[in-house]
Every structure is written in C-alpha cells, then in structure tokens.
C-alpha positions as CSV (number, residue, x, y, z in Angstrom):
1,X,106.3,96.1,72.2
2,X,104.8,92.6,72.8
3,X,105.1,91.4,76.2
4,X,105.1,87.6,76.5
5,X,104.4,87.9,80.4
6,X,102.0,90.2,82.1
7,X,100.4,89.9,85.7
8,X,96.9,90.3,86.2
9,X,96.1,93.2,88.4
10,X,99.8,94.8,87.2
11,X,99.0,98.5,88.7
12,X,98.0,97.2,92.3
13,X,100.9,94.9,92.2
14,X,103.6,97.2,91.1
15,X,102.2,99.9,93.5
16,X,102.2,96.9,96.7
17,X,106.0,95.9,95.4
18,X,107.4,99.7,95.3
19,X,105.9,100.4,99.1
20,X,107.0,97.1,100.4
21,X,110.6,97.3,99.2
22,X,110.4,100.7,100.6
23,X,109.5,100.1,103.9
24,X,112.4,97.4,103.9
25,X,115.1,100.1,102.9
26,X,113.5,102.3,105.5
27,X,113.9,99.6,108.2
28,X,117.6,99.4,107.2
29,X,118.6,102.8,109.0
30,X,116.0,102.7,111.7
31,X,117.6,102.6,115.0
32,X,119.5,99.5,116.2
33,X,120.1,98.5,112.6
34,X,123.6,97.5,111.5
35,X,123.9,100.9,108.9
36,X,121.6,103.1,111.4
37,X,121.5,106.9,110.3
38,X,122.3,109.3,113.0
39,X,120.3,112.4,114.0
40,X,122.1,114.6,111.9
41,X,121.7,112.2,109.1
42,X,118.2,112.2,109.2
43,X,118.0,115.7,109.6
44,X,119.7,115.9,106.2
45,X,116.9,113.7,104.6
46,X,114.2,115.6,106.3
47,X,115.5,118.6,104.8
48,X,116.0,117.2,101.5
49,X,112.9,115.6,101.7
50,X,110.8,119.0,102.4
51,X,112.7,120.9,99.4
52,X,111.7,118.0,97.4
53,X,107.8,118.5,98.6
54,X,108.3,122.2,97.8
55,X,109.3,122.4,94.6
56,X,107.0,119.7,93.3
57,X,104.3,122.1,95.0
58,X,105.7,124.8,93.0
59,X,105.7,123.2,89.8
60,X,101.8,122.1,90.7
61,X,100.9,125.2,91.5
62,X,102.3,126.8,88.1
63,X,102.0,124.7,85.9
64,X,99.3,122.0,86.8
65,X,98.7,118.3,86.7
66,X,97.1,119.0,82.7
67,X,100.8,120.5,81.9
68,X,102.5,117.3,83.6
69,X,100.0,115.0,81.8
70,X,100.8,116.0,78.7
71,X,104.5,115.6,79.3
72,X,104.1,112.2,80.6
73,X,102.1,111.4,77.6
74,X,104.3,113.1,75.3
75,X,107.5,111.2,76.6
76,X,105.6,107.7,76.5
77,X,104.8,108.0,73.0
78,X,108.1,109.2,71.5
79,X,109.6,106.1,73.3
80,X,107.4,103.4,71.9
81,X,107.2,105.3,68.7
C-alpha cells in the first residue's frame, strides 16, 4: 500500500509515542488523581498483570520466538496480499 506520509526514524518514534501515552494513562489512577484506583483495584491488575506475564512465558517456553516469528510474518503477508 503506498503511503503518502512517513516519518523518518518511524520505529523510535512509534516506540517514544506508545510509552509516553502510557505513562499518561498510568498517571490517571495514581493516587490523588480524580479516577484513582483503590488498593483492591490495583491488586486486580497486578494479578491480571502476572497471569498475563505467565502465559506469555508459557507460550515462549513451548513454542519459541521462531514459532511466533513466523506467525507474525504469516499474518502480515496475508493482509497486504
């Protein structure tokens, strides 16, 4: 697909735009903050958070970055095919 736009350094930027709007949603529960999470609430996320960490570990572990390469790839070219 032609793209009549692209930014120089796209990767770096993406990557810089994804962590800083991240850190700003994180800032919205903090503490003090009009929609602050309780301690239960972030309990929840913590424990959603570690399932999430485990079963990516899981999948690593079984079937390996190659397997999820080739997925990725496979998926990507179907798309723009």
């Amino acid at each position: 697909m032609p793209r009549p736009f692209q930014v120089r350094a796209g990767m770096p930027i993406g990557v810089l735009a994804a962590a800083l709007l991240s850190l700003g949603m994180v800032c919205l529960y903090l503490p003090g903050s009009p929609s602050a999470l309780t301690g239960i609430e972030w309990a929840i996320f913590g424990g959603w958070m570690l399932l999430g960490l485990a079963m990516y570990a899981f999948a690593l572990k079984r079937y390996g970055r190659a397997y999820n390469d080739r997925i990725m790839q496979d998926m990507f070219t179907t798309r723009s095919g």
